[in-house]
N, C-alpha and C positions, 0 to 999 in steps of 0.2 A: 364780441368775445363770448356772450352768451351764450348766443345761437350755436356756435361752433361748438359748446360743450355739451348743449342740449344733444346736439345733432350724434355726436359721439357716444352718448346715452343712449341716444336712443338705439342706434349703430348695434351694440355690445349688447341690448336689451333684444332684440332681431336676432342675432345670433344665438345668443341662448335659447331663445325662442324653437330657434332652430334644433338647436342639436337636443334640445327637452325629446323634443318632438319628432326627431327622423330616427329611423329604429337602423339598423344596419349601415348608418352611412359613417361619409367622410365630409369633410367641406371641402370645398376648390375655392381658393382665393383669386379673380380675377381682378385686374385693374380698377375695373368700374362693377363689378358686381360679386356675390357668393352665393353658389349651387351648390346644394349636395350629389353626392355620387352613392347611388349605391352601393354594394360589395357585393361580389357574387362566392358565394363559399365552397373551397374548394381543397382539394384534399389529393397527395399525390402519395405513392409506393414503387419503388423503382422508377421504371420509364413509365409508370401507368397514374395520367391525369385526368382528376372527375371533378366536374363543374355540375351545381343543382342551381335553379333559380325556379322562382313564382313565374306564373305565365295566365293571363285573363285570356286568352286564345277562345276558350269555351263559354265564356261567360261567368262562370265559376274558376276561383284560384286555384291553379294545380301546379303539383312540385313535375319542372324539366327537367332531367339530367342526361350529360354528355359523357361521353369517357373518350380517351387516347390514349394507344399501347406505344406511342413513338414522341414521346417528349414533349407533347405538345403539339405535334407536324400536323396531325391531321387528327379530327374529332368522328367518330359514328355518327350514326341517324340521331337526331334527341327521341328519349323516352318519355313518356308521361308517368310516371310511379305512384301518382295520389286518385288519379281516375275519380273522383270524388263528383255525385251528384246530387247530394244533399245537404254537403257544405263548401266552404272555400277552405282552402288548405294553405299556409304560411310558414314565413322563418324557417324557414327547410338550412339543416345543418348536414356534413359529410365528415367522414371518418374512414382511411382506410389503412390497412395493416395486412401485408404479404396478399391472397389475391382475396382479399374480403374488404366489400364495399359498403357501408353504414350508413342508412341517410336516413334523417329524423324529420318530422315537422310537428305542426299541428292543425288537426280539424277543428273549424269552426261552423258554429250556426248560432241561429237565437237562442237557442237549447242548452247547447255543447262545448266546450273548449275540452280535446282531448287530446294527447300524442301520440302518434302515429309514425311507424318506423319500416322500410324493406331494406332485406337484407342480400347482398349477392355474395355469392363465394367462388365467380368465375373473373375475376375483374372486369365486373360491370356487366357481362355480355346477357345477362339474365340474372332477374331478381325473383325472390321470394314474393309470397302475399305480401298483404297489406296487414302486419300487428296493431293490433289496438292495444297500447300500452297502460291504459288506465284499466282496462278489464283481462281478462284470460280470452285470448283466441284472437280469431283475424276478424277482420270488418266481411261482415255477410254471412257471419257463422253465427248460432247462439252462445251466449257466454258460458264458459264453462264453470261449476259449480265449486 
């Protein structure tokens, strides 16, 4: 009887564990085991659906995003929008409103924690710079005064 409350303890102590600790997720309750699932953040306006995720593809974090003007049917090429070589880029959030597409994240490095935001105003098909939201201007310009 012990064991089985220990076990249960410890069970419930694992899980928290878990979810302290997984930033965007969900849990999946399986039979014999629990996975987290990520989320991938996603944002629609009319028939026009935009998906952002992190991607290690380059070695450095970089924000993906997809769009689809048909419901879902069919998605574009994916985009890179954080191009980022000096840090890894994270938590990428979406936002859209008539044909303006919102995606936020943040840069990181040893240095830096900053947010970072491009903005489209064609439904998705082209975005803006890269804003550097902590400072005045885009990334690669001098800050403005």
């Amino acid at each position: 009887m012990i064991n089985s409350c220990c076990n249960q303890v410890a069970t419930i102590f694992a899980v928290l564990v878990i979810l302290s600790t997984a930033t965007s997720a969900q849990l999946v309750f399986g039979q014999s085991e629990i996975s987290p699932v990520l989320l991938v953040p996603m944002a629609q306006s009319d028939e026009n659906i935009y998906v952002v995720w992190s991607s290690n593809d380059t070695g450095k974090g970089e924000i993906m995003f997809r769009g689809s003007n048909d419901n879902g049917s069919t998605f574009a090429e994916k985009m890179n929008l954080s191009n980022s070589t000096a840090s890894d880029s994270a938590n990428a959030q979406i936002m859209a409103s008539g044909n303006n597409v919102f995606v936020t994240w943040w840069e990181r490095n040893q240095t830096s924690n900053e947010p970072a935001a491009r903005v489209s105003t064609d439904n998705g098909q082209t975005f803006g710079p890269v804003l550097k939201l902590a400072t005045n201007g885009t990334i690669g310009e001098s800050e403005e005064k």
